[in-house]
Chimera marker file (.cmm) of the C-alpha trace (Angstrom):
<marker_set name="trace">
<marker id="1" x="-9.015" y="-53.610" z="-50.744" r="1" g="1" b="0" radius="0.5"/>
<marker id="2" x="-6.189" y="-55.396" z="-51.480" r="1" g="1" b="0" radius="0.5"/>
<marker id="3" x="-4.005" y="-53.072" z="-52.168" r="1" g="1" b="0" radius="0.5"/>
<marker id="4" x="-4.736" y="-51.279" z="-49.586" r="1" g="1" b="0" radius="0.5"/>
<marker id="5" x="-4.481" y="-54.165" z="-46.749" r="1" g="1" b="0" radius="0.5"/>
<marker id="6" x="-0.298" y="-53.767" z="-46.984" r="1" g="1" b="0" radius="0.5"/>
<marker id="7" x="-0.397" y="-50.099" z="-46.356" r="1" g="1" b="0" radius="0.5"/>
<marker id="8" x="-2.486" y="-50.548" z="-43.013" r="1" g="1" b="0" radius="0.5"/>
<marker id="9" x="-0.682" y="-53.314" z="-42.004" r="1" g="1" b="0" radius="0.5"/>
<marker id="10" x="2.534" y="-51.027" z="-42.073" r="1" g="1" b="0" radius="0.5"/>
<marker id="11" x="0.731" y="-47.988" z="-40.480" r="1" g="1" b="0" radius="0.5"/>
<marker id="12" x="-0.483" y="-50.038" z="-37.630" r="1" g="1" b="0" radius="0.5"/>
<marker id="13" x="2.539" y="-52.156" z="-36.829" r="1" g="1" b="0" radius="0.5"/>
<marker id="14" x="5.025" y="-49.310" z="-37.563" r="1" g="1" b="0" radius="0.5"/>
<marker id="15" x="5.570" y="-46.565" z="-34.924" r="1" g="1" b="0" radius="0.5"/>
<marker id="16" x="4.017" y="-42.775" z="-34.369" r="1" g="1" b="0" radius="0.5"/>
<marker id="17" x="4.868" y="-40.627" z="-37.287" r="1" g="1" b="0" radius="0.5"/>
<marker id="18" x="4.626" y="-36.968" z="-35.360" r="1" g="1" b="0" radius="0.5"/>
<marker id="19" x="7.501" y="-35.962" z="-32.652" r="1" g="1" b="0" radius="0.5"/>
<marker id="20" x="6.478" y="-36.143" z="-28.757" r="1" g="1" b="0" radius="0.5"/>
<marker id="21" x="7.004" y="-32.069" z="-28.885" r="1" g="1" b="0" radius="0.5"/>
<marker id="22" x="7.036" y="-31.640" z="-25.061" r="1" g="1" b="0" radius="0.5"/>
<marker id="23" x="9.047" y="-34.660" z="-23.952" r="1" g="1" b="0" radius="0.5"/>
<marker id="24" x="11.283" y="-34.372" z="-27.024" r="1" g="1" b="0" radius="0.5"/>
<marker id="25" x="11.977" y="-30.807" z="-28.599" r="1" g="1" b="0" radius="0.5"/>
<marker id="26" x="13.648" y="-30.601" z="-32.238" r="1" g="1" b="0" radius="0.5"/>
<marker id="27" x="17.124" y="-29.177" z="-32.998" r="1" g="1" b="0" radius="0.5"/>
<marker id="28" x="16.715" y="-25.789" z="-34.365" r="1" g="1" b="0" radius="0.5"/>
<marker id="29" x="17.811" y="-25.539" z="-37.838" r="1" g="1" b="0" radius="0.5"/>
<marker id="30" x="21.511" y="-23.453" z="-38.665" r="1" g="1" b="0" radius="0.5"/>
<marker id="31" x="19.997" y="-20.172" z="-39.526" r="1" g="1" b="0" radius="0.5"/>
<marker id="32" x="17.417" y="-19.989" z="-36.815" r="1" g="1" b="0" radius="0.5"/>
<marker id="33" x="16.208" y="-16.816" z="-35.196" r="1" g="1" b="0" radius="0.5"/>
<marker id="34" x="14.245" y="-17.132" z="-32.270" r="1" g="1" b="0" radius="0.5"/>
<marker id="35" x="14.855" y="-14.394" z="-29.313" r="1" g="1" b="0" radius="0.5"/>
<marker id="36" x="16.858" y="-10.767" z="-29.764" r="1" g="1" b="0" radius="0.5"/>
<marker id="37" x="19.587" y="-10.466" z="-27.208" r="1" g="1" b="0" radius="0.5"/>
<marker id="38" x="19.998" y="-6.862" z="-25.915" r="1" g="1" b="0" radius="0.5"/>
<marker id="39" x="23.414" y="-6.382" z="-24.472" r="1" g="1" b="0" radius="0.5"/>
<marker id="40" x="23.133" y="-2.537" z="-22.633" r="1" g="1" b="0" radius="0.5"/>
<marker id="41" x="26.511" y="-2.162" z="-21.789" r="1" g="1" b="0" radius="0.5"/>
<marker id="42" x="27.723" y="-2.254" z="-25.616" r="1" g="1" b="0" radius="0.5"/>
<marker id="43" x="24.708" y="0.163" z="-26.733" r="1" g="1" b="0" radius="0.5"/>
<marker id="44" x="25.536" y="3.682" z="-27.682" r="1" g="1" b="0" radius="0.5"/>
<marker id="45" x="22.011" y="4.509" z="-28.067" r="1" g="1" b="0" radius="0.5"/>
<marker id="46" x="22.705" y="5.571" z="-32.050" r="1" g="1" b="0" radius="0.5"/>
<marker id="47" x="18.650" y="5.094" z="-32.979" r="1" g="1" b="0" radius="0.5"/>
<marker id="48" x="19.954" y="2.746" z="-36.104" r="1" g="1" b="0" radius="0.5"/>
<marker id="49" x="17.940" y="-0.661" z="-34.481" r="1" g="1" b="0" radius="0.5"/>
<marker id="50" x="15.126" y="1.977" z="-34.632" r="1" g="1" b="0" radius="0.5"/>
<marker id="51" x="15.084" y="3.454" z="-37.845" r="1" g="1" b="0" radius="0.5"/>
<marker id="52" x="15.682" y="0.015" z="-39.393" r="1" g="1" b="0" radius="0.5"/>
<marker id="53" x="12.716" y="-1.746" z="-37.870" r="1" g="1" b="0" radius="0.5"/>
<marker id="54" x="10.267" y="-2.893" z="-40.189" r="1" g="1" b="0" radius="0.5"/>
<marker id="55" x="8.041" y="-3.710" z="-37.504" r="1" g="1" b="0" radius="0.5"/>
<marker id="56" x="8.739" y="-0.341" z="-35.531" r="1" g="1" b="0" radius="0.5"/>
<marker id="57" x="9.178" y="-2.753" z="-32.597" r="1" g="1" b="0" radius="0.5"/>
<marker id="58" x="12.327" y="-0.954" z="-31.184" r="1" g="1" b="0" radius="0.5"/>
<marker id="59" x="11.616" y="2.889" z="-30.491" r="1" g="1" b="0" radius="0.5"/>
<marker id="60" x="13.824" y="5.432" z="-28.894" r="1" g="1" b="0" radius="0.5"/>
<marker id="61" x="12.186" y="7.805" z="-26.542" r="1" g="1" b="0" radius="0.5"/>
<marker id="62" x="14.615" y="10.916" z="-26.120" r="1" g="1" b="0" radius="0.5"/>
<marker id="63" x="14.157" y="13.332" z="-22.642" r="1" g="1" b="0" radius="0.5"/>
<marker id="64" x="15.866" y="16.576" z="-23.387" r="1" g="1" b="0" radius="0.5"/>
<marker id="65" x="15.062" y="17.722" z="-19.739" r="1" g="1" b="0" radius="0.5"/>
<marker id="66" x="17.103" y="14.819" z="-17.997" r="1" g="1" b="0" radius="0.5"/>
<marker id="67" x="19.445" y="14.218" z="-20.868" r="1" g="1" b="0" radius="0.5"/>
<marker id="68" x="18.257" y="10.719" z="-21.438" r="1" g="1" b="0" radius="0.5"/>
<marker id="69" x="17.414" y="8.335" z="-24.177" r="1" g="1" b="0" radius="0.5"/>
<marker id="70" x="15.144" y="5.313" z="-23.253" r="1" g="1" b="0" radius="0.5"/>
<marker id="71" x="15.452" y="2.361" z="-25.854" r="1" g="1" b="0" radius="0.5"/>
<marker id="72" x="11.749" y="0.558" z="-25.532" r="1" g="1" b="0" radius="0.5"/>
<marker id="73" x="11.077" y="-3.168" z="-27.431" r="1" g="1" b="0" radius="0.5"/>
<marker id="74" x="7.924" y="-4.840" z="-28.160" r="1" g="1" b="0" radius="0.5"/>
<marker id="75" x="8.367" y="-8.145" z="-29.003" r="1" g="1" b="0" radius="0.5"/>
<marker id="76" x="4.918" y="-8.751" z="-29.831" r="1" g="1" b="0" radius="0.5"/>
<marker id="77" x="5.532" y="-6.298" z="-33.202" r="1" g="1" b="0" radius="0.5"/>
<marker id="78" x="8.921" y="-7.851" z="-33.532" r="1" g="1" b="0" radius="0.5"/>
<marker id="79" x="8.948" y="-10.114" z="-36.730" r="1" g="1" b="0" radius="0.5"/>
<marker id="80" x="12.209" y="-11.382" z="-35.799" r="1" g="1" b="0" radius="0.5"/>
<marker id="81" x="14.052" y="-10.548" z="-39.201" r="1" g="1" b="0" radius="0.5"/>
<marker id="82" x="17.078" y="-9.885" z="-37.695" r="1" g="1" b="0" radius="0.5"/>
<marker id="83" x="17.778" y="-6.453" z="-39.537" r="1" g="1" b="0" radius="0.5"/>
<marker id="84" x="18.724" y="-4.610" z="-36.253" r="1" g="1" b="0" radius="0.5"/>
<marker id="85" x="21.103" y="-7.116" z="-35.444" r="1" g="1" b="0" radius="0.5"/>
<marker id="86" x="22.890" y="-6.638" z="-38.511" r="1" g="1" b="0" radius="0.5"/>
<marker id="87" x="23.042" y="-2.895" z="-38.445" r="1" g="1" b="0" radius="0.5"/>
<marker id="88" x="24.104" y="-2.945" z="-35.144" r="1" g="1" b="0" radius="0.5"/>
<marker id="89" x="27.153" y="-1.123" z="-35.015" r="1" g="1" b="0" radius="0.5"/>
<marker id="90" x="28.351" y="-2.226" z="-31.465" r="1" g="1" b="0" radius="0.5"/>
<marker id="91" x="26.888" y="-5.572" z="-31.573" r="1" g="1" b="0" radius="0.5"/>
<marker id="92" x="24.713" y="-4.996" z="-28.153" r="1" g="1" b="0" radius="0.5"/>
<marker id="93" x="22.020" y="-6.881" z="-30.669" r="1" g="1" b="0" radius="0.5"/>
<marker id="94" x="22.198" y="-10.387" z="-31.276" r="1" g="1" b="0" radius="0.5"/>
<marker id="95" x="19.866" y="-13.288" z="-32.450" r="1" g="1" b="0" radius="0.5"/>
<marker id="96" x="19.553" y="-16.402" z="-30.357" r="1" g="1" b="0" radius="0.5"/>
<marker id="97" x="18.579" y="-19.803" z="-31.898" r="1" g="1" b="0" radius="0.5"/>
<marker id="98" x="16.855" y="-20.657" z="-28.128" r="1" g="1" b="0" radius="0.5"/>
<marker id="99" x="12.881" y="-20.480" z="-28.160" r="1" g="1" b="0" radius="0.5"/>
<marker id="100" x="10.960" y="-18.149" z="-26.230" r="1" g="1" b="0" radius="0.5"/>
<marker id="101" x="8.207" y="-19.668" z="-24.160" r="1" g="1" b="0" radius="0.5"/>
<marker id="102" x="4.546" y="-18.832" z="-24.582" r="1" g="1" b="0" radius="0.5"/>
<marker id="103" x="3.249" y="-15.472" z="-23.188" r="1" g="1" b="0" radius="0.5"/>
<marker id="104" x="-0.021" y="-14.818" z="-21.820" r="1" g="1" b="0" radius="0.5"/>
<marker id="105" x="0.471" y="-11.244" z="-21.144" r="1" g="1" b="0" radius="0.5"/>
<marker id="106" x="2.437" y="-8.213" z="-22.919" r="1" g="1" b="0" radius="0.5"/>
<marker id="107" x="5.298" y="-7.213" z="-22.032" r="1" g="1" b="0" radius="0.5"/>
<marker id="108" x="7.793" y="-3.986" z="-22.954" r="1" g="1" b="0" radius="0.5"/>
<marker id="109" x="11.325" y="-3.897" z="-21.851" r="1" g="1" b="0" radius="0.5"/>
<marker id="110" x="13.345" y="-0.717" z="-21.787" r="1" g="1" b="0" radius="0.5"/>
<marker id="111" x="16.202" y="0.426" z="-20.988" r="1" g="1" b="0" radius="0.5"/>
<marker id="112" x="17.769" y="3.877" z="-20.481" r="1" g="1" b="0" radius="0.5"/>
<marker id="113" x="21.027" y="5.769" z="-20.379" r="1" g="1" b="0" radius="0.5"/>
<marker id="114" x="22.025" y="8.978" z="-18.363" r="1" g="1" b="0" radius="0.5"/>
<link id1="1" id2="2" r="1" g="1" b="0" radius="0.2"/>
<link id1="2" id2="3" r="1" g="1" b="0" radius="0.2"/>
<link id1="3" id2="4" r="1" g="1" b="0" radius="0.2"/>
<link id1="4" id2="5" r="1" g="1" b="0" radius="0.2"/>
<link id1="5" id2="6" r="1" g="1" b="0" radius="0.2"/>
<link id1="6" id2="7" r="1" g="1" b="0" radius="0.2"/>
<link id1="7" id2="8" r="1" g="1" b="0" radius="0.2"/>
<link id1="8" id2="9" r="1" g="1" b="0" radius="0.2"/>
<link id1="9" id2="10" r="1" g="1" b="0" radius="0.2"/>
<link id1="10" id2="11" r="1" g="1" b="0" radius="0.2"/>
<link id1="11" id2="12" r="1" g="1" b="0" radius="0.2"/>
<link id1="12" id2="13" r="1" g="1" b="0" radius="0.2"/>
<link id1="13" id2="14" r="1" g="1" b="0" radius="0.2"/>
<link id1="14" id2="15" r="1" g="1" b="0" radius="0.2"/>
<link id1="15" id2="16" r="1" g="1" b="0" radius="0.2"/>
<link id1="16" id2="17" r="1" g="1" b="0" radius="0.2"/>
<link id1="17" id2="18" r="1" g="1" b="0" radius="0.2"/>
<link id1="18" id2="19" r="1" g="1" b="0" radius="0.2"/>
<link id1="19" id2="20" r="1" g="1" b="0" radius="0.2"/>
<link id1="20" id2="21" r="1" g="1" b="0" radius="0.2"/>
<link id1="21" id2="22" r="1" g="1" b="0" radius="0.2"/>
<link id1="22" id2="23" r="1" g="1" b="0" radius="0.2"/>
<link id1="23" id2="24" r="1" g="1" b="0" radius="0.2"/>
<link id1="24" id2="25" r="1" g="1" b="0" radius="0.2"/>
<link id1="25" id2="26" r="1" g="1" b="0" radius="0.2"/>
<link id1="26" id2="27" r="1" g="1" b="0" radius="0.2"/>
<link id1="27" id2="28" r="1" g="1" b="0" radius="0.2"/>
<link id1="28" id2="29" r="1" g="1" b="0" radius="0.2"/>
<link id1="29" id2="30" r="1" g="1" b="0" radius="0.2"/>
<link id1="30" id2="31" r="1" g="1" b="0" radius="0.2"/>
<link id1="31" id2="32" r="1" g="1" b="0" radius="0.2"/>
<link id1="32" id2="33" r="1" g="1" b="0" radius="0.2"/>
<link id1="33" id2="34" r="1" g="1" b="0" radius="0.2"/>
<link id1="34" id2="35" r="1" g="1" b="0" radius="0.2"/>
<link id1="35" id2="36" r="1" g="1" b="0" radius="0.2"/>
<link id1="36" id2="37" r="1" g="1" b="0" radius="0.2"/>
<link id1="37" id2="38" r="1" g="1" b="0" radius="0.2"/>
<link id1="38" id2="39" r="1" g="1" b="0" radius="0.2"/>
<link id1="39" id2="40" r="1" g="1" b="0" radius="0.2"/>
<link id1="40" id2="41" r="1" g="1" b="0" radius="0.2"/>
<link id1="41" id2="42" r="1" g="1" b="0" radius="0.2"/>
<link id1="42" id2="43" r="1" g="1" b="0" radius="0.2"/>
<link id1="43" id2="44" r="1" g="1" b="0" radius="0.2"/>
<link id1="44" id2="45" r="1" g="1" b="0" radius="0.2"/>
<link id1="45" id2="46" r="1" g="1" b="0" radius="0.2"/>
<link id1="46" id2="47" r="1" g="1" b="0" radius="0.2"/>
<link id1="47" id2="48" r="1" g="1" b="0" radius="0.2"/>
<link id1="48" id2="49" r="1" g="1" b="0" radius="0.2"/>
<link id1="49" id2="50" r="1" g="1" b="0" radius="0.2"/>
<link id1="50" id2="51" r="1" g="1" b="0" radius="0.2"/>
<link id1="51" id2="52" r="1" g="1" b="0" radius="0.2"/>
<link id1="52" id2="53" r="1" g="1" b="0" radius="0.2"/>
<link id1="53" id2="54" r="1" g="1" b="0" radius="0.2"/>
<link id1="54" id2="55" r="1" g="1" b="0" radius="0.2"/>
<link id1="55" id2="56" r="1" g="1" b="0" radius="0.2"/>
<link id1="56" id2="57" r="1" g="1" b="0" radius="0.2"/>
<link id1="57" id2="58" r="1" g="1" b="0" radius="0.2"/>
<link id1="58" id2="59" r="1" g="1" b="0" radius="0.2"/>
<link id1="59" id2="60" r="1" g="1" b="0" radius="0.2"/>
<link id1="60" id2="61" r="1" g="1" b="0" radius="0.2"/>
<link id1="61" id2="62" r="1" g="1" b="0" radius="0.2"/>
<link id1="62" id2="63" r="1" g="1" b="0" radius="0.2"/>
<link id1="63" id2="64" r="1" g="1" b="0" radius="0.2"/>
<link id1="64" id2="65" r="1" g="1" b="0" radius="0.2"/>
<link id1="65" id2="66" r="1" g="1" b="0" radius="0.2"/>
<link id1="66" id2="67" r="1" g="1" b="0" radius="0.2"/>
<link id1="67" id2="68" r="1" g="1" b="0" radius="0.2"/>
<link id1="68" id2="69" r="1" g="1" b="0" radius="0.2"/>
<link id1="69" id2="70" r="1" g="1" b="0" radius="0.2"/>
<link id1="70" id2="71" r="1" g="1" b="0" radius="0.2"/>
<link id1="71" id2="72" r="1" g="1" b="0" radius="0.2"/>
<link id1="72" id2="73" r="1" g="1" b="0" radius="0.2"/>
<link id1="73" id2="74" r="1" g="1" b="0" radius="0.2"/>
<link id1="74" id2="75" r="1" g="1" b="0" radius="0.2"/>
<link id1="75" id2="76" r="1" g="1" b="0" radius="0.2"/>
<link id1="76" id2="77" r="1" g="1" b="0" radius="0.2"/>
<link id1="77" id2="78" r="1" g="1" b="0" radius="0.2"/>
<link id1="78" id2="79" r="1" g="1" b="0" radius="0.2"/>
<link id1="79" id2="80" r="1" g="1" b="0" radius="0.2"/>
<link id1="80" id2="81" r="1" g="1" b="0" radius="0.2"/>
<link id1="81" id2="82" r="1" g="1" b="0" radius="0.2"/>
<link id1="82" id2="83" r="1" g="1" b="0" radius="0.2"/>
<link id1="83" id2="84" r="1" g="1" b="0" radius="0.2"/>
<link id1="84" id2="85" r="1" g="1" b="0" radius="0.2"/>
<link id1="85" id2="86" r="1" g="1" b="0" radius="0.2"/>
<link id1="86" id2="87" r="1" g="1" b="0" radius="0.2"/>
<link id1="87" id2="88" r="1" g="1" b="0" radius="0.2"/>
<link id1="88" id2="89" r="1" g="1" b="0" radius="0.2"/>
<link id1="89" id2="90" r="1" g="1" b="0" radius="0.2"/>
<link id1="90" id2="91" r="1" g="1" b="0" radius="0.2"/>
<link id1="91" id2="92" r="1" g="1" b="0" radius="0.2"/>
<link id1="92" id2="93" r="1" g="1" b="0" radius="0.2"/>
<link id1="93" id2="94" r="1" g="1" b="0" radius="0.2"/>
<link id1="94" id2="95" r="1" g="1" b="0" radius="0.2"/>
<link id1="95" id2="96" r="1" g="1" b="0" radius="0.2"/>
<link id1="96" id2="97" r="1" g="1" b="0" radius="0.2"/>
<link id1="97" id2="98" r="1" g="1" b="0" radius="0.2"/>
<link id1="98" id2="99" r="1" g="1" b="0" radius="0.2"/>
<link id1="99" id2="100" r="1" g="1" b="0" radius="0.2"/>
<link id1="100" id2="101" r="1" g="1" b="0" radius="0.2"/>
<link id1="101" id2="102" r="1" g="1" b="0" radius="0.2"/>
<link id1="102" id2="103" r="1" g="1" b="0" radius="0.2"/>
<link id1="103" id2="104" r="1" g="1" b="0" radius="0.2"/>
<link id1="104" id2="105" r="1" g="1" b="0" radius="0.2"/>
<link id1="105" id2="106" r="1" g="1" b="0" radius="0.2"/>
<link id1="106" id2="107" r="1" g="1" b="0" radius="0.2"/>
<link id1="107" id2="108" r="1" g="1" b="0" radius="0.2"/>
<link id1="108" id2="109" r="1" g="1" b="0" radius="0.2"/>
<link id1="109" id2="110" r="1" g="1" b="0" radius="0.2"/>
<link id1="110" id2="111" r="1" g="1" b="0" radius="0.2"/>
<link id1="111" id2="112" r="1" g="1" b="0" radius="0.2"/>
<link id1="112" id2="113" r="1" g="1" b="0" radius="0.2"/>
<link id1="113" id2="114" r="1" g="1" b="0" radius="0.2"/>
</marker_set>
């Protein structure tokens, strides 16, 4: 008991170990990547984000009729591994460091040229 009378002493006088997350959030670390940026004026609808996808979160849906392409992005599937960021020839994708909030419900986002 002895030896264990300092460390309580210590625990109980010294203050809260854990971070007050709501009141105080943390710095995001250098290399962070938290939300995909889509910028539509810089895409050229090439497929690439696509076709790199591990996730298949980004699709391309292609009406021959109208002559449009629709670019459609879960990001539910998205495992935010920046890969179609990098391929992007145009930059329109981008990682931010900036933390989504919490969904309740899903959501798609798409976009379309004609």
């Amino acid at each position: 008991m002895p030896l264990m009378s300092g460390n309580l002493i210590r625990n109980l006088l010294g203050g809260p170990v854990t971070r007050p997350y709501p009141l105080v959030k943390r710095r995001p670390f250098p290399r962070t990547r938290a939300r995909l940026l889509y910028d539509p004026a810089r895409c050229t609808y090439c497929g690439i984000c696509a076709n790199i996808c591990p996730a298949n979160a980004i699709a391309m849906k292609e009406e021959r009729d109208s002559l449009s392409i629709e670019r459609i992005y879960d990001s539910f599937s998205c495992i935010y591994c920046a890969r179609c960021a990098e391929f992007c020839p145009d930059s329109a994708l981008q990682m931010d460091v900036v933390y989504l909030e919490s969904a309740d419900a899903k959501t798609l986002t798409s976009s379309s040229s004609r």
